[in-house]
C-alpha positions in Angstrom: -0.3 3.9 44.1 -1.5 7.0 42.4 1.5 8.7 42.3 3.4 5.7 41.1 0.6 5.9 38.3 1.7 9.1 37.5 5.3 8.6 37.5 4.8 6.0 35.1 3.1 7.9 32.5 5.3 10.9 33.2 8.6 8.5 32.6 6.7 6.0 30.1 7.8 3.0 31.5 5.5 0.5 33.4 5.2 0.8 37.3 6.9 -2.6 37.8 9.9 -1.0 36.4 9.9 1.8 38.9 9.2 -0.6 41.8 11.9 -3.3 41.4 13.8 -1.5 37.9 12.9 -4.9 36.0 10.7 -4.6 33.0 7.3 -7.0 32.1 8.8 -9.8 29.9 5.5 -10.7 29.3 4.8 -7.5 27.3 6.8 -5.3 24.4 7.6 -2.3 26.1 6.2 0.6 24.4 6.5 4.2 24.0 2.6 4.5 24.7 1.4 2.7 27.8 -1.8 2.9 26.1 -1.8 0.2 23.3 -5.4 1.8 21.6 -2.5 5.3 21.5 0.5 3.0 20.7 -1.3 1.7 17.5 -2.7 4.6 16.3 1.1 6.6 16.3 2.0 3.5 14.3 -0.8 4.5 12.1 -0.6 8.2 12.0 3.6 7.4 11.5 3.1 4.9 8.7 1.1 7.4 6.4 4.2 9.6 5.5 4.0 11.1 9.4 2.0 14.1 7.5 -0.5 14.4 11.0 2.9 14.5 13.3 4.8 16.9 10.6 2.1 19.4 10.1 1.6 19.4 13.8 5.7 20.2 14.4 5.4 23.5 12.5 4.2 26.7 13.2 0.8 25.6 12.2 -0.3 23.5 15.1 -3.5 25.8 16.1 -5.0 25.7 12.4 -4.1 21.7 12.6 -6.2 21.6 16.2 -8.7 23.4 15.1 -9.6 21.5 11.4 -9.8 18.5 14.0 -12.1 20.4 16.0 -14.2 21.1 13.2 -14.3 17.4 11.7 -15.2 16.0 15.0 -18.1 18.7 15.4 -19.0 17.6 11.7 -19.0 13.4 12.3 -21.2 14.7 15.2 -23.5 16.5 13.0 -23.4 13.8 10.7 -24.3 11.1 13.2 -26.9 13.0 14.7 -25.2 13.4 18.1 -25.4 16.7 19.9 -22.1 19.2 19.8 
């Protein structure tokens, strides 16, 4: 079953499909198998796709890094230990 798991996310499709090739009718297949992910690529996509375009050029550590450093800084904020 784990591997299964794992071929799933690899392939993005659910595990029903690889077991029997039929997919859940009962869901909207997805990119993300993860609706929480699924919903913030929508989000991230519906604001010009600036996050997914700065992260496609050459740029992607300084991108990584400000992240970094805002998450370290909500932290702070919240009192929470880095």
């Amino acid at each position: 079953m784990e591997i299964l798991q794992k071929l799933s996310a690899y392939f993005g499709v659910t595990v029903d499909y690889l077991m029997n090739g039929e997919s859940e009718t009962t869901h909207q297949q997805s990119y993300y198998l993860d609706t929480d992910t699924a919903k913030m690529a929508q989000e991230l996509k519906d604001n010009d796709n600036i996050l997914f375009d700065a992260y496609k050029s050459t740029k992607k550590d300084k991108l990584l890094a400000y992240a970094k450093k805002l998450m370290e800084l909500e932290k702070m904020e919240n009192g929470d230990d880095i």
